[in-house]
C-alpha positions as CSV (number, residue, x, y, z in Angstrom):
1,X,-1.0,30.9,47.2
2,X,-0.2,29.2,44.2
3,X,-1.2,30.8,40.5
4,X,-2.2,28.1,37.6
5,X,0.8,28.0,34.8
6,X,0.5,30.3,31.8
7,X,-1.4,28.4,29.7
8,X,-4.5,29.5,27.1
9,X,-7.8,29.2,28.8
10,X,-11.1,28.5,26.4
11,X,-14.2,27.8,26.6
12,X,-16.5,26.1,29.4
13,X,-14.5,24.0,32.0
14,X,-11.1,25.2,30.6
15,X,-9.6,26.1,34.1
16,X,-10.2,21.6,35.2
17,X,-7.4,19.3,33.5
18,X,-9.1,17.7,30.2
19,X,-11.9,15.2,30.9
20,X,-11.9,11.7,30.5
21,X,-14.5,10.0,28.1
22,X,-16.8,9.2,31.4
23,X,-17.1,12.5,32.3
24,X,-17.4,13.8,28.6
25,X,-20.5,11.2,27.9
26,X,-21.7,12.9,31.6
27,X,-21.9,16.3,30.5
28,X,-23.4,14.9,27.3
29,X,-26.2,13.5,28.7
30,X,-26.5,16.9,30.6
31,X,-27.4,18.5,27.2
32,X,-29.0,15.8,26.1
33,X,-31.3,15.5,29.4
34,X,-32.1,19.5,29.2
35,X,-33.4,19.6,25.7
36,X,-30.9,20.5,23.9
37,X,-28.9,19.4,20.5
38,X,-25.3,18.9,20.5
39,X,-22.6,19.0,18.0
40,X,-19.3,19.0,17.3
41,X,-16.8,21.8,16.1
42,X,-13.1,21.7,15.4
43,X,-10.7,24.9,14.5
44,X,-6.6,25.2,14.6
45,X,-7.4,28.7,15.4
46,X,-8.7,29.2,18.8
47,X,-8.3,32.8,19.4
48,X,-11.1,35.2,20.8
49,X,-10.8,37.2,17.6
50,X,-11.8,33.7,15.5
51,X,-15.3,33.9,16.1
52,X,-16.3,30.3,13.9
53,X,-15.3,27.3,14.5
54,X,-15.9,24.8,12.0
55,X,-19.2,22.4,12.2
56,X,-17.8,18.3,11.9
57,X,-21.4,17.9,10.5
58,X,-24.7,19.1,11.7
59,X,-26.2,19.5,15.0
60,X,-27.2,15.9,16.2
61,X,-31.2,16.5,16.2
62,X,-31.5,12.9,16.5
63,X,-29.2,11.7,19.3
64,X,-30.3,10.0,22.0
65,X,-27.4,8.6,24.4
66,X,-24.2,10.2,24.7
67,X,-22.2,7.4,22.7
68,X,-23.7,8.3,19.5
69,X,-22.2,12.3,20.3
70,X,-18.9,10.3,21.4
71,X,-18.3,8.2,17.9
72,X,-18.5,11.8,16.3
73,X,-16.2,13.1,18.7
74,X,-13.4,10.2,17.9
75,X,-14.1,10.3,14.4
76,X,-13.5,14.4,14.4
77,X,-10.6,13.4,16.1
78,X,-9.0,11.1,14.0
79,X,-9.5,13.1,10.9
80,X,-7.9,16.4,12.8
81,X,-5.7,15.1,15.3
82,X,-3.6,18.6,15.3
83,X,-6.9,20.9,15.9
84,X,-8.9,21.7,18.8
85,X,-12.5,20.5,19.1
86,X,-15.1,21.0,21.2
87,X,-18.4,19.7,22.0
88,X,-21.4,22.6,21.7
89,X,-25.3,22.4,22.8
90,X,-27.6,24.1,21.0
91,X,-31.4,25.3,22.3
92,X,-34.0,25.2,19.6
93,X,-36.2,27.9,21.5
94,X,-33.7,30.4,22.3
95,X,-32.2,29.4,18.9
96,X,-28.3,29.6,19.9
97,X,-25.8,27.8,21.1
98,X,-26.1,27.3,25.4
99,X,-22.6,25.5,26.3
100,X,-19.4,24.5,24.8
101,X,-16.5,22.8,26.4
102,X,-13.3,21.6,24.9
103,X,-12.2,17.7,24.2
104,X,-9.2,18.1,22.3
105,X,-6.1,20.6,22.3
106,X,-3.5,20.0,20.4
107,X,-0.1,18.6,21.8
């Protein structure tokens, strides 16, 4: 049997390669078709003992399709191409946060 390379695993989904911008927009309009608000958080310091990651900007209480998550994704990305960022869902009834997964690691 062969063992996966030493390599850092984080958050949701970390064990699958990085997705593609299909199946990001998919799990997207996962959150988006369970209720729930995404957002968008970005941190050079992934580590399990740094709790907070910083918010791009707040929750997307308005978003309705999976592009409009997506731009805020690419523009997070541009601005901090050397940080890791991730994609969150939030639940306004259980008020916390119900998934993350990873879009960017660093080179």
């Amino acid at each position: 049997m062969k063992t996966l390379p030493f390599e850092r695993r984080y958050e949701t989904f970390s064990y699958l390669p990085l997705m593609d911008n299909a199946q990001i927009s998919r799990q997207i309009q996962y959150t988006l078709d369970q209720g729930f608000f995404p957002g968008v958080e970005f941190t050079n310091d992934p580590s399990a003992e740094a709790h907070y990651w910083t918010l791009w900007k707040l929750p997307m209480f308005s978003a309705r399709s999976p592009q409009e998550v997506l731009n805020e994704v690419q523009q997070c990305k541009s601005e901090y191409p050397n940080s890791y960022i991730r994609v969150v869902a939030f639940d306004n009834i259980k008020q916390c946060q119900v998934m993350s997964f990873i879009v960017q690691k660093p080179r």
